[in-house]
DRENTORKOL-3810 file (N, C-alpha, C; in nm, 4 decimals):
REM DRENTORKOL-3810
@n.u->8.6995; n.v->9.9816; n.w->9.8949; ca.u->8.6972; ca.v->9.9052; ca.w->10.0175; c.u->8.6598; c.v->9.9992; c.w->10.1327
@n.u->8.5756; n.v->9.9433; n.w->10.2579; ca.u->8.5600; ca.v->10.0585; ca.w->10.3011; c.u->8.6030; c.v->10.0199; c.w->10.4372
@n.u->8.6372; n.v->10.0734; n.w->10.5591; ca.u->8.7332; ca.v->10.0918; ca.w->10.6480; c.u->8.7727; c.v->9.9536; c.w->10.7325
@n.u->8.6082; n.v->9.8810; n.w->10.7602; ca.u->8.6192; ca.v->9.6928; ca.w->10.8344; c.u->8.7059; c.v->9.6231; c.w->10.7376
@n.u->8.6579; n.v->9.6583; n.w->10.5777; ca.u->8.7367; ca.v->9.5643; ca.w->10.4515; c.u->8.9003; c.v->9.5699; c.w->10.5237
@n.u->8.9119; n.v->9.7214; n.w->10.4919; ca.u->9.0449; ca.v->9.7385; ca.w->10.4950; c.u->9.1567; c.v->9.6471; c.w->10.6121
@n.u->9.0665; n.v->9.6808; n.w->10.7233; ca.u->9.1366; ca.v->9.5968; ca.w->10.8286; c.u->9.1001; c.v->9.4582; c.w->10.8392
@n.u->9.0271; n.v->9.4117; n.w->10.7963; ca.u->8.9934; ca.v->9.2526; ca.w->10.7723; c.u->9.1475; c.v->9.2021; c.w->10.6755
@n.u->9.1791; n.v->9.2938; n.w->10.5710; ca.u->9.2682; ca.v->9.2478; ca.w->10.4690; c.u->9.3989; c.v->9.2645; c.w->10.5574
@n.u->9.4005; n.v->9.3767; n.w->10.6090; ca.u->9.5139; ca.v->9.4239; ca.w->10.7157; c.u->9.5719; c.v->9.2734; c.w->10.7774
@n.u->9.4897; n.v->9.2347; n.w->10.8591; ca.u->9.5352; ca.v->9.0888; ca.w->10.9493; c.u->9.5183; c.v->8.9708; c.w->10.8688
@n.u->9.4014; n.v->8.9986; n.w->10.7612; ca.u->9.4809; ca.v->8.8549; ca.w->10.6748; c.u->9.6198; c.v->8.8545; c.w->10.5827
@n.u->9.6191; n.v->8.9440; n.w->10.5178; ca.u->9.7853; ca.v->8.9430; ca.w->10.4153; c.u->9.8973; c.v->8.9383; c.w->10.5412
@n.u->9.8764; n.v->8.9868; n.w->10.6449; ca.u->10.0238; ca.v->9.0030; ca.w->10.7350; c.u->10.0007; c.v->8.8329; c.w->10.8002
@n.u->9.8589; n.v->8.7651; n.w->10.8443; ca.u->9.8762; ca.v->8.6443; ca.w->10.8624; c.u->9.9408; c.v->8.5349; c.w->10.7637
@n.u->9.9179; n.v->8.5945; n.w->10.6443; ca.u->9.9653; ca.v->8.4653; ca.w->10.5040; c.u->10.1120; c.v->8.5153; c.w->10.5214
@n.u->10.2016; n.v->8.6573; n.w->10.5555; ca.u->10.3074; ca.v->8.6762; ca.w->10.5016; c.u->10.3459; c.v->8.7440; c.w->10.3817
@n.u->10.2053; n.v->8.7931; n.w->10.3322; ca.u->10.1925; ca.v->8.8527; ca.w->10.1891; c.u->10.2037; c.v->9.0256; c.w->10.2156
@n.u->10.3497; n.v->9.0434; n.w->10.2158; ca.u->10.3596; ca.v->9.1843; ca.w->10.2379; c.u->10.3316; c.v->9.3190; c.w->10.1725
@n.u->10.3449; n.v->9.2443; n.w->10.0572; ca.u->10.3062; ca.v->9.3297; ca.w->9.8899; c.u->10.1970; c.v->9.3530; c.w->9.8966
@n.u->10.1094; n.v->9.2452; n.w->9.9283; ca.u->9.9308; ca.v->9.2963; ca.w->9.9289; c.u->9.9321; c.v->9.3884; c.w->10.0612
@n.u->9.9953; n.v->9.3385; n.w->10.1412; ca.u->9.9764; ca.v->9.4257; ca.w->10.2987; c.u->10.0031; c.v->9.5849; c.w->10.2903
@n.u->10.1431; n.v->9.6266; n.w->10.2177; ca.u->10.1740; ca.v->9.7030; ca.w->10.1857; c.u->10.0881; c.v->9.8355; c.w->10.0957
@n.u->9.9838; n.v->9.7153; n.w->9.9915; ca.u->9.8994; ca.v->9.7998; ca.w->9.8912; c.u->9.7825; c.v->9.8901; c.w->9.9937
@n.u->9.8123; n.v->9.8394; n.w->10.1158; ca.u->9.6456; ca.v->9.8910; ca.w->10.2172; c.u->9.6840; c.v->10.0329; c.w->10.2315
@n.u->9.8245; n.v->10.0912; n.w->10.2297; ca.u->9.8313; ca.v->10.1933; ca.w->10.2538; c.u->9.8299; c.v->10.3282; c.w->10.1661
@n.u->9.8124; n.v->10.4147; n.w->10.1733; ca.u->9.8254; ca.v->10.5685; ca.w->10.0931; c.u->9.9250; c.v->10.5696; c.w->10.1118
@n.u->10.0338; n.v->10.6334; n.w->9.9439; ca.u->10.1341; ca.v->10.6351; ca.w->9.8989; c.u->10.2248; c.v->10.7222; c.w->10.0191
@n.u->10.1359; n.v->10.8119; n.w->10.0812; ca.u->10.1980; ca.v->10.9189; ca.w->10.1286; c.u->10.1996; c.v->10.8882; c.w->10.3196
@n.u->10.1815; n.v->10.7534; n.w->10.3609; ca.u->10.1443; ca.v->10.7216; ca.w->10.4711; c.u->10.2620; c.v->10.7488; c.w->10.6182
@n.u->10.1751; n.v->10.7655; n.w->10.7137; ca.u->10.2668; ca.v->10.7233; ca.w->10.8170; c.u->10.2491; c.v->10.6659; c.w->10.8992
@n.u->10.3470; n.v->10.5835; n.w->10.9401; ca.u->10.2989; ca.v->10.4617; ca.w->11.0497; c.u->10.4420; c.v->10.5104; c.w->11.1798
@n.u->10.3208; n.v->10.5162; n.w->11.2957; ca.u->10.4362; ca.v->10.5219; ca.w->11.4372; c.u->10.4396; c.v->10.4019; c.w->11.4922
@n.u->10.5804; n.v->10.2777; n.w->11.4579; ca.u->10.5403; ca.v->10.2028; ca.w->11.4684; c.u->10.6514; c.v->10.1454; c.w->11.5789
@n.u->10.5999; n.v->10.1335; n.w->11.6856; ca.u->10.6798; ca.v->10.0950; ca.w->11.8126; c.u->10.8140; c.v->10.0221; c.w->11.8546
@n.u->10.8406; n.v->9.9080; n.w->11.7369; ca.u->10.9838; ca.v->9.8506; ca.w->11.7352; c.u->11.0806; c.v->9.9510; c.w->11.6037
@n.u->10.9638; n.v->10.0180; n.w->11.5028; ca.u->11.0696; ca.v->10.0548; ca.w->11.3735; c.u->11.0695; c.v->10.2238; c.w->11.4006
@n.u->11.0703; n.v->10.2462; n.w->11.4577; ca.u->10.9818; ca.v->10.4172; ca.w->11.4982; c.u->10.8849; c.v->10.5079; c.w->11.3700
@n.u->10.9207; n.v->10.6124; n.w->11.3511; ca.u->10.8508; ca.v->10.6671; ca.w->11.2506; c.u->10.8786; c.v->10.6069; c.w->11.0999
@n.u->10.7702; n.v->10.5553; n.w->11.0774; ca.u->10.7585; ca.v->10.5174; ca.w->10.8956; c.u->10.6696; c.v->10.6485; c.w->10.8199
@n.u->10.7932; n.v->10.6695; n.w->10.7169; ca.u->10.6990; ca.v->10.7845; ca.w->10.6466; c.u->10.7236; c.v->10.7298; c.w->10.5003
@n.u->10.6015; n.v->10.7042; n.w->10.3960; ca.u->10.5794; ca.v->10.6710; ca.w->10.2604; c.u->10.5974; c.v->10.5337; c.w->10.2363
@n.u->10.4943; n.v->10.4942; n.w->10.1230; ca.u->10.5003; ca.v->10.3408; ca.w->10.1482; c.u->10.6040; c.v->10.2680; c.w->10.0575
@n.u->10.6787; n.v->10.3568; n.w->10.0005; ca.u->10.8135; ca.v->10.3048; ca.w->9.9440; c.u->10.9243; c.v->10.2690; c.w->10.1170
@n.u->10.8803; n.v->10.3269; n.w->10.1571; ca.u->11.0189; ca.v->10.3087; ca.w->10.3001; c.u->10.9613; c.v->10.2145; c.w->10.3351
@n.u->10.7895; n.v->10.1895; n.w->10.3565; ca.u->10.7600; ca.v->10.0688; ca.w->10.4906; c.u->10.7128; c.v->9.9078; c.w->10.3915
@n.u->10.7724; n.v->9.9468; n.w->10.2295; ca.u->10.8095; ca.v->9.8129; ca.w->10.1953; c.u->10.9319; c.v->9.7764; c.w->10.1939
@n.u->11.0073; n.v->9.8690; n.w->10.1844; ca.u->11.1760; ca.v->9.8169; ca.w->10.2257; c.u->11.1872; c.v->9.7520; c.w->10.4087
@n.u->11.0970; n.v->9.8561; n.w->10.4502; ca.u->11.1026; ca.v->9.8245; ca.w->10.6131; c.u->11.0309; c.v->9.6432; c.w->10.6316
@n.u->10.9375; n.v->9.6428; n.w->10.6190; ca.u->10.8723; ca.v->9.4822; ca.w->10.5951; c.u->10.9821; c.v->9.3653; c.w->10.5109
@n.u->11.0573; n.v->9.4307; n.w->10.4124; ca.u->11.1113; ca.v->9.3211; ca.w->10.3300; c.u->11.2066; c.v->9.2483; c.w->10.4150
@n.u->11.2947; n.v->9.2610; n.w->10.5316; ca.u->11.3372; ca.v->9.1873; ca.w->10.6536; c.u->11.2211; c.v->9.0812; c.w->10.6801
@n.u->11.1187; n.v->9.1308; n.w->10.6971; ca.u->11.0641; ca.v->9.0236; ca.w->10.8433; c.u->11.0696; c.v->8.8946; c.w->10.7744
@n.u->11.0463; n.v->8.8351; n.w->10.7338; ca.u->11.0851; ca.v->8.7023; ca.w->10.6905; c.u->11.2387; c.v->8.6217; c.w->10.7454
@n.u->11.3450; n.v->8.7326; n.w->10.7443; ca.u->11.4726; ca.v->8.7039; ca.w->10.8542; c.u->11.4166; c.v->8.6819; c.w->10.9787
@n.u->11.3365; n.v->8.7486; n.w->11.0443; ca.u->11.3673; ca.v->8.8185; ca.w->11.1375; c.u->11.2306; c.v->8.6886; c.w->11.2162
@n.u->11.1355; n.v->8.6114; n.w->11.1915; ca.u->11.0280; ca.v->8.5763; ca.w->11.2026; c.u->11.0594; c.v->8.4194; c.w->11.1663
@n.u->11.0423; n.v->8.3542; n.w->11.2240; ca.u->10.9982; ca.v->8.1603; ca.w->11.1570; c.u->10.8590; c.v->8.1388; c.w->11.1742
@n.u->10.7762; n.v->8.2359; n.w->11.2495; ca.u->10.6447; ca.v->8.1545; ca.w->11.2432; c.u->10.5491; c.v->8.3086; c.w->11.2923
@n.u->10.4228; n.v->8.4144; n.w->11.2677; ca.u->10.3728; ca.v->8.5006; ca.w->11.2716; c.u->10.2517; c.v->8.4654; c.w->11.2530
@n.u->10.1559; n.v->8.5320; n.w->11.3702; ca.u->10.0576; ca.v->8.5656; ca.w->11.3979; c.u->9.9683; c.v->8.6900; c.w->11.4162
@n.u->9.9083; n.v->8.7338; n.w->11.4040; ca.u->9.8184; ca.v->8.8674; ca.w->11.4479; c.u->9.6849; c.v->8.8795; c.w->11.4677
@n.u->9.5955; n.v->8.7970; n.w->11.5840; ca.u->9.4948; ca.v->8.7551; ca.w->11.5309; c.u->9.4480; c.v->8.8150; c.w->11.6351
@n.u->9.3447; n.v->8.9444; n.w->11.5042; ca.u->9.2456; ca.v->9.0509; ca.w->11.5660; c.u->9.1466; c.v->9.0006; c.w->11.6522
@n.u->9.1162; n.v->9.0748; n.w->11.7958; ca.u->9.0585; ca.v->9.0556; ca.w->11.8835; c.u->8.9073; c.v->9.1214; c.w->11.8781
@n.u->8.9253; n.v->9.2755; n.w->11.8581; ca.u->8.8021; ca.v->9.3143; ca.w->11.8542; c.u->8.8474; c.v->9.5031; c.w->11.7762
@n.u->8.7600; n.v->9.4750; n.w->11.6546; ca.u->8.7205; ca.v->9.6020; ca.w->11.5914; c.u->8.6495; c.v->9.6946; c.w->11.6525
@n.u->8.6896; n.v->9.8282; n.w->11.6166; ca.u->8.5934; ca.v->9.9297; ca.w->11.6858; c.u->8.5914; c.v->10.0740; c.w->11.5351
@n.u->8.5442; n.v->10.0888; n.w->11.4972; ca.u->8.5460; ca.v->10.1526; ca.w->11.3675; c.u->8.3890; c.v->10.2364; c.w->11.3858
@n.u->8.5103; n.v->10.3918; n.w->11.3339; ca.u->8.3609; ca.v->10.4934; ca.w->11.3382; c.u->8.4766; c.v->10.6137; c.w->11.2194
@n.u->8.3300; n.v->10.6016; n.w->11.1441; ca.u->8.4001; ca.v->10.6963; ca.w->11.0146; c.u->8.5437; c.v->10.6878; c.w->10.9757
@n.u->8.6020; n.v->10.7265; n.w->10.9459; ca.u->8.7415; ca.v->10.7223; ca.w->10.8787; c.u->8.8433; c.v->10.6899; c.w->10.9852
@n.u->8.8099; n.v->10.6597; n.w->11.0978; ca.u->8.9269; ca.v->10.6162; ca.w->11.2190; c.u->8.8699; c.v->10.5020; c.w->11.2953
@n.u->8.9341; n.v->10.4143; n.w->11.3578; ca.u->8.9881; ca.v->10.2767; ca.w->11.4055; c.u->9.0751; c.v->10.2285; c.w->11.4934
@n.u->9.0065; n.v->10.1331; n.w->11.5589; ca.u->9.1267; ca.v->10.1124; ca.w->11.6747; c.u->9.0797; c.v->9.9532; c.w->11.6770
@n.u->9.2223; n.v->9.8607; n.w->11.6885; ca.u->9.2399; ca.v->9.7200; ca.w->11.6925; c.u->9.2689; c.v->9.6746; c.w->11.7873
@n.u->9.2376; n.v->9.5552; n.w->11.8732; ca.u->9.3107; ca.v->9.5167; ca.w->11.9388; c.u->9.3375; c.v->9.3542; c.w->11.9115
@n.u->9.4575; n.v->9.2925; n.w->11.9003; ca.u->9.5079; ca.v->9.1802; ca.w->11.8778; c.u->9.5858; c.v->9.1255; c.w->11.9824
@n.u->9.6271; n.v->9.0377; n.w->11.9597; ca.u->9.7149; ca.v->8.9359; ca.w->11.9964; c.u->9.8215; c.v->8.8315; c.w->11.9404
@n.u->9.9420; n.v->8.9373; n.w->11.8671; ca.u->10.0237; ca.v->8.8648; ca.w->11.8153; c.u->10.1563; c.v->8.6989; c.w->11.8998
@n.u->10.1193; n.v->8.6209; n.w->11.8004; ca.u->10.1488; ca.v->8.4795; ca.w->11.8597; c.u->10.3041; c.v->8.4422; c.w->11.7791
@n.u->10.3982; n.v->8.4366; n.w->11.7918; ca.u->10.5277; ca.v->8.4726; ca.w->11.6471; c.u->10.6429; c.v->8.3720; c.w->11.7370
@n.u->10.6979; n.v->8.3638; n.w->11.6111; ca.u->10.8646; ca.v->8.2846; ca.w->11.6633; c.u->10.9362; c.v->8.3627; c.w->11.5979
@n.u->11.0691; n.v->8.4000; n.w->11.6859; ca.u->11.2123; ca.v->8.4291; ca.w->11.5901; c.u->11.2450; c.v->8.3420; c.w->11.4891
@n.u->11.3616; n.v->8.3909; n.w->11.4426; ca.u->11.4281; ca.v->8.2877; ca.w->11.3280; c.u->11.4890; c.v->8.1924; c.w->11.4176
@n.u->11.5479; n.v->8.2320; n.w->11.5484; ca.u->11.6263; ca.v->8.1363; ca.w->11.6556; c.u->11.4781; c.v->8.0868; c.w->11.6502
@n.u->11.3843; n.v->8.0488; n.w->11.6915; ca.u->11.2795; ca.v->7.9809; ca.w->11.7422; c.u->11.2232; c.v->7.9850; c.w->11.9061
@n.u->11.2559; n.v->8.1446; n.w->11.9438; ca.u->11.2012; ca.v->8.1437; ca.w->12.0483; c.u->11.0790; c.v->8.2529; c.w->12.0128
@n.u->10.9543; n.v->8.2006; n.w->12.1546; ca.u->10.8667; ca.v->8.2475; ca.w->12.1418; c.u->10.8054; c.v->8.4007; c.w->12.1779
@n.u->10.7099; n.v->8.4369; n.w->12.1168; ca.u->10.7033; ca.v->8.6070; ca.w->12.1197; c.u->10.5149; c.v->8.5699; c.w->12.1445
@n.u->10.4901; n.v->8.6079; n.w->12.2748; ca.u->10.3353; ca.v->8.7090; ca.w->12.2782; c.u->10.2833; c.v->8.7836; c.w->12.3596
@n.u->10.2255; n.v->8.8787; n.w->12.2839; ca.u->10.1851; ca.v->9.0308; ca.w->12.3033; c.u->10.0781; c.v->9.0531; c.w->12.2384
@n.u->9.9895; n.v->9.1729; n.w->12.3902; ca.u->9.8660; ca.v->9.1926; ca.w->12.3184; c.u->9.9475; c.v->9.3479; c.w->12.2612
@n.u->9.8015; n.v->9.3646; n.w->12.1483; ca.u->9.9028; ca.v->9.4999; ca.w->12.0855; c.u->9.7259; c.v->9.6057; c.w->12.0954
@n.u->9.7293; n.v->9.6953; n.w->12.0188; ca.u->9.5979; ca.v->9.8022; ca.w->12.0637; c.u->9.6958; c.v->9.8701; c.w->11.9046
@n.u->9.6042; n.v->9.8810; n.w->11.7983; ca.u->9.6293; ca.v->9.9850; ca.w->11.6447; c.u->9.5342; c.v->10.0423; c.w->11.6182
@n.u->9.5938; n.v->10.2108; n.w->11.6294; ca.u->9.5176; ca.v->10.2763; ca.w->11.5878; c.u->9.5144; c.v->10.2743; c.w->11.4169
@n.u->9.4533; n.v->10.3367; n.w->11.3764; ca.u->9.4506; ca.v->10.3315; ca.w->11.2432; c.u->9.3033; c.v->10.4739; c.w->11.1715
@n.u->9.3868; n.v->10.5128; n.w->11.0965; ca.u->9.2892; ca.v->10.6373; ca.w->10.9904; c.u->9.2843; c.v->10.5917; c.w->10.8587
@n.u->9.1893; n.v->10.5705; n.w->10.8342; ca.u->9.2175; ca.v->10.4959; ca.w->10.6412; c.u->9.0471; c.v->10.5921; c.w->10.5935
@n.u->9.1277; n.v->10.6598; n.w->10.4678; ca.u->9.0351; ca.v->10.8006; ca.w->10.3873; c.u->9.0354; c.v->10.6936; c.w->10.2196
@n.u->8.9514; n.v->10.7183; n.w->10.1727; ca.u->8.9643; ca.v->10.6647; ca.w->10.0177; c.u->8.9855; c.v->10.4977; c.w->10.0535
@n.u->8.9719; n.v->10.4291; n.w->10.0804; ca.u->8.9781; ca.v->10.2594; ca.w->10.1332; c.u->9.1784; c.v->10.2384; c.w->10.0976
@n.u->9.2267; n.v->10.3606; n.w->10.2380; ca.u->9.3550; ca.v->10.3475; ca.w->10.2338; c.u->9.4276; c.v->10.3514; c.w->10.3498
@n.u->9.4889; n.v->10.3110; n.w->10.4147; ca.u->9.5070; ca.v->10.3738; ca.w->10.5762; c.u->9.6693; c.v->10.4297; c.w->10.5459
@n.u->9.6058; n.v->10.5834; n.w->10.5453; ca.u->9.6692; ca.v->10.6997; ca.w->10.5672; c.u->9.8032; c.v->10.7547; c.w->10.6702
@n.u->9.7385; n.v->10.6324; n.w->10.8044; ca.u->9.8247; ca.v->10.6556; ca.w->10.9311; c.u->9.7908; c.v->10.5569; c.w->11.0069
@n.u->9.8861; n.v->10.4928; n.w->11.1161; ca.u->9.8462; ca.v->10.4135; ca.w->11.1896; c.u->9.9600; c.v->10.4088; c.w->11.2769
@n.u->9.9438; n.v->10.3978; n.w->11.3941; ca.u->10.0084; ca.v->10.3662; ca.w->11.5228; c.u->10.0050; c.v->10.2828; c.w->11.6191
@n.u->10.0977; n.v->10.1644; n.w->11.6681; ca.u->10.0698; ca.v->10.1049; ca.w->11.7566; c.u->10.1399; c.v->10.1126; c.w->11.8812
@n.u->10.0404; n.v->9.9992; n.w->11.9753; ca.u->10.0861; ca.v->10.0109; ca.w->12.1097; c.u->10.1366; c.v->9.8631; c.w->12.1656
@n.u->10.2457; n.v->9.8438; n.w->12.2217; ca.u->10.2032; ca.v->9.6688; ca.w->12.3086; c.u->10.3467; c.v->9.6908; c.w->12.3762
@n.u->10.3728; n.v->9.5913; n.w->12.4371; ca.u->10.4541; ca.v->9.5831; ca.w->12.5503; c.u->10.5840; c.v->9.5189; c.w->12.4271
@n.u->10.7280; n.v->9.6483; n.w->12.4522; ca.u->10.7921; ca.v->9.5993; ca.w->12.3633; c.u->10.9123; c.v->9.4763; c.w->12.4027
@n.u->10.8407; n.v->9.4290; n.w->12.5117; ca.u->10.9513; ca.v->9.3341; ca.w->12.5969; c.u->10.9696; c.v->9.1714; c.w->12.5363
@n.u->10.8742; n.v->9.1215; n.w->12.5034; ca.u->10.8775; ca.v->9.0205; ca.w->12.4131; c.u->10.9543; c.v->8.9918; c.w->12.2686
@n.u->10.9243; n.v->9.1331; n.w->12.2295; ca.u->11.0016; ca.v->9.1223; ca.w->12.0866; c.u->11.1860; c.v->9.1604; c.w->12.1082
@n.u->11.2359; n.v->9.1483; n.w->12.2205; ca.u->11.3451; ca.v->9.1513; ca.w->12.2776; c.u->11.4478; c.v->9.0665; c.w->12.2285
@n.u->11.3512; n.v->8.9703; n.w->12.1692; ca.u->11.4557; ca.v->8.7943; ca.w->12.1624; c.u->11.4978; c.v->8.8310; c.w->11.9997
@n.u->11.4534; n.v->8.9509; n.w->11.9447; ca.u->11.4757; ca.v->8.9363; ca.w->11.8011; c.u->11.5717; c.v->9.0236; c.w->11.8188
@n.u->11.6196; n.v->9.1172; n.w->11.8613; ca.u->11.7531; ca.v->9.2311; ca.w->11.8920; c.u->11.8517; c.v->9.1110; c.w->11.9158
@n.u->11.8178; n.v->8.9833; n.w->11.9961; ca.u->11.9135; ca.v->8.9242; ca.w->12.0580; c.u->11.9792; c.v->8.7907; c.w->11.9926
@n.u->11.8457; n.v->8.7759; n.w->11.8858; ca.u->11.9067; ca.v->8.7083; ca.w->11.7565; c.u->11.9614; c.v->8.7876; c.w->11.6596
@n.u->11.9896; n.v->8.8501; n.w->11.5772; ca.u->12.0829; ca.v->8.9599; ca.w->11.5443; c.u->12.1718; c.v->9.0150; c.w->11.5905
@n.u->12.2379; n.v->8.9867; n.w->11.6830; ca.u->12.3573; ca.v->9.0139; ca.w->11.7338; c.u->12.3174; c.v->9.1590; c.w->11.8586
@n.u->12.2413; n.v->9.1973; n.w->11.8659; ca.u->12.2118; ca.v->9.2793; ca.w->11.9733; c.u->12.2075; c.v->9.1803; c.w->12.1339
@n.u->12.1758; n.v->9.2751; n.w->12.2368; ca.u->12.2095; ca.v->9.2452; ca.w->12.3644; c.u->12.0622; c.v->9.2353; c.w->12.4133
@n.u->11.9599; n.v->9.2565; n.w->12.3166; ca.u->11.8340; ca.v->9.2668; ca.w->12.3693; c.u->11.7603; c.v->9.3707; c.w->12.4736
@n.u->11.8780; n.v->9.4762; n.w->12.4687; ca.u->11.7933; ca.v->9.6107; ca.w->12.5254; c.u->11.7508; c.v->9.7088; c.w->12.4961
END
């Protein structure tokens, strides 16, 4: 697969909810800096880390805005559209970087305003700060 594949599959398996396939995009040895979970290191941790969202989510979106891809590095920008499990609403534009070597992404980091996803600390018994 080569780096557009990769992220084409990226936003469709996380749109279906299919975490297992989502999960396969990455190198065994990956790391993701990922803004609500902080550092993810290996893709044994960031399928335990994903196996929540289904609690945590009643309705998920991620629908890529515009690709920018040059050799083995990448940058996304989307617009995730989501409900809590309470059923309140979540949207945020987000900006992912992303490095994928061998049709694998190696590393990836994102960016977006973490104020929206607030309502999910606050369904779980957090205070939402």
């Amino acid at each position: 697969m080569n780096a557009r594949e990769v992220l084409a599959n990226y936003y469709v398996y996380a749109n279906e909810g299919d975490w297992a396939r989502w999960c396969e995009l990455f190198a065994e040895d990956m790391v993701m800096d990922e803004q609500l979970a902080g550092r993810i290191e290996g893709r044994a941790r960031l399928r335990a880390v994903v196996a929540g969202l289904g609690e945590l989510y009643a309705a998920f979106e991620n629908l890529p805005l515009h690709f920018l891809v040059d050799g083995e590095e990448a940058a996304v920008v989307s617009h995730i559209s989501a409900r809590s499990s309470a059923g309140r609403p979540i949207e945020a534009d987000v900006m992912n970087y992303f490095r994928i070597l061998d049709g694998r992404i190696t590393y990836m980091a994102n960016f977006h305003d973490t104020q929206p996803f607030q309502v999910l600390s606050r369904a779980h018994g957090g205070d939402g700060r």
